[in-house]
N, C-alpha and C positions, 0 to 999 in steps of 0.2 A: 622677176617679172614686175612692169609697172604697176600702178595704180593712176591710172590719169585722175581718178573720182579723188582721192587724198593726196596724191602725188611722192607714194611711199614705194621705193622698190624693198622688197622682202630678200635677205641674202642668207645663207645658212651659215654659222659660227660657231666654233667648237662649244660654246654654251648653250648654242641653239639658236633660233630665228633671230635674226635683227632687222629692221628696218632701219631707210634710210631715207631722209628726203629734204632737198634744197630750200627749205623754207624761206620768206623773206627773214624769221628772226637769225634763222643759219647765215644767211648773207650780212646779215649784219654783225654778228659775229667773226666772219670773215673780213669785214674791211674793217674793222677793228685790229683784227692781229695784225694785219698783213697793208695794214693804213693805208690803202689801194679800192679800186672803185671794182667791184663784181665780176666784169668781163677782165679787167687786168689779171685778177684774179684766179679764174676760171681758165685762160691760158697756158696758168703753171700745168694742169695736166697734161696739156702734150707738147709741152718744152722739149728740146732735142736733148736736153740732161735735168730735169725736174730733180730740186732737192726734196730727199724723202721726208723729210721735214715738214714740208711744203704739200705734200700730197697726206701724209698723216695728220695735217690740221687741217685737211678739205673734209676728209673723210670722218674726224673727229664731227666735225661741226652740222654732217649730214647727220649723224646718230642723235643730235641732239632735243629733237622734237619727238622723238619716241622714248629716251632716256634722257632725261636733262643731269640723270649725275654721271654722264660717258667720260671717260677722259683720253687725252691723247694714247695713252700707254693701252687703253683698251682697243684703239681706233687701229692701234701698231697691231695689237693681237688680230683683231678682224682682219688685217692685210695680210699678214703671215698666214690666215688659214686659208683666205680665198687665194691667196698667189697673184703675188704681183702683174704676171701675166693678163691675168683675168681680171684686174683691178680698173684699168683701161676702160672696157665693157661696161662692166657695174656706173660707172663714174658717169658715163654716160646715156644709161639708161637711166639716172636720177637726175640730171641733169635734163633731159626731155621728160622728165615726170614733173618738173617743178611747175609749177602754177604761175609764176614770176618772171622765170626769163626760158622756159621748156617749148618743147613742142605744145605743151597742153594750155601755155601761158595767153594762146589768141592772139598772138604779134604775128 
């Protein structure tokens, strides 16, 4: 579930609760790896063949304002326990939780 007030979705992970949330420092993180502007960015998730790569460093960088010592390989574990499937969903309910560029963002 969202959080429009912090703009964290909460997901369950075999270690237990994680949040996750689009922050502006996340997005900057993002166009750093991937030396591309937000919305370029944010298209890889529903690319008609998205590299896993590509969505394990979205999802990385959404952990990173509740855990700044996450790492990709952790970000890989959090997707093998939610399921790919279901990865789609989550992505997008923190993506409309952002404050930035979300539903909650006032644009």
């Amino acid at each position: 579930m969202g959080n429009k007030i912090t703009g964290r979705v909460r997901v369950e992970a075999e270690s237990g609760p994680v949040e996750l949330a689009l922050t502006f420092n996340a997005m900057c993180e993002l166009e750093d790896a991937f030396d591309a502007d937000i919305q370029t960015i944010l298209t890889k998730i529903d690319a008609p063949t998205p590299r896993m790569k590509d969505i394990r460093r979205i999802v990385w960088a959404t952990m990173l304002d509740a855990n700044p010592d996450a790492t990709e390989p952790m970000a890989g574990e959090l997707i093998n326990y939610i399921g790919v499937d279901a990865l789609g969903e989550v992505l997008q309910k923190v993506i409309d939780a952002s404050s930035v560029v979300g539903t909650n963002s006032g644009n």
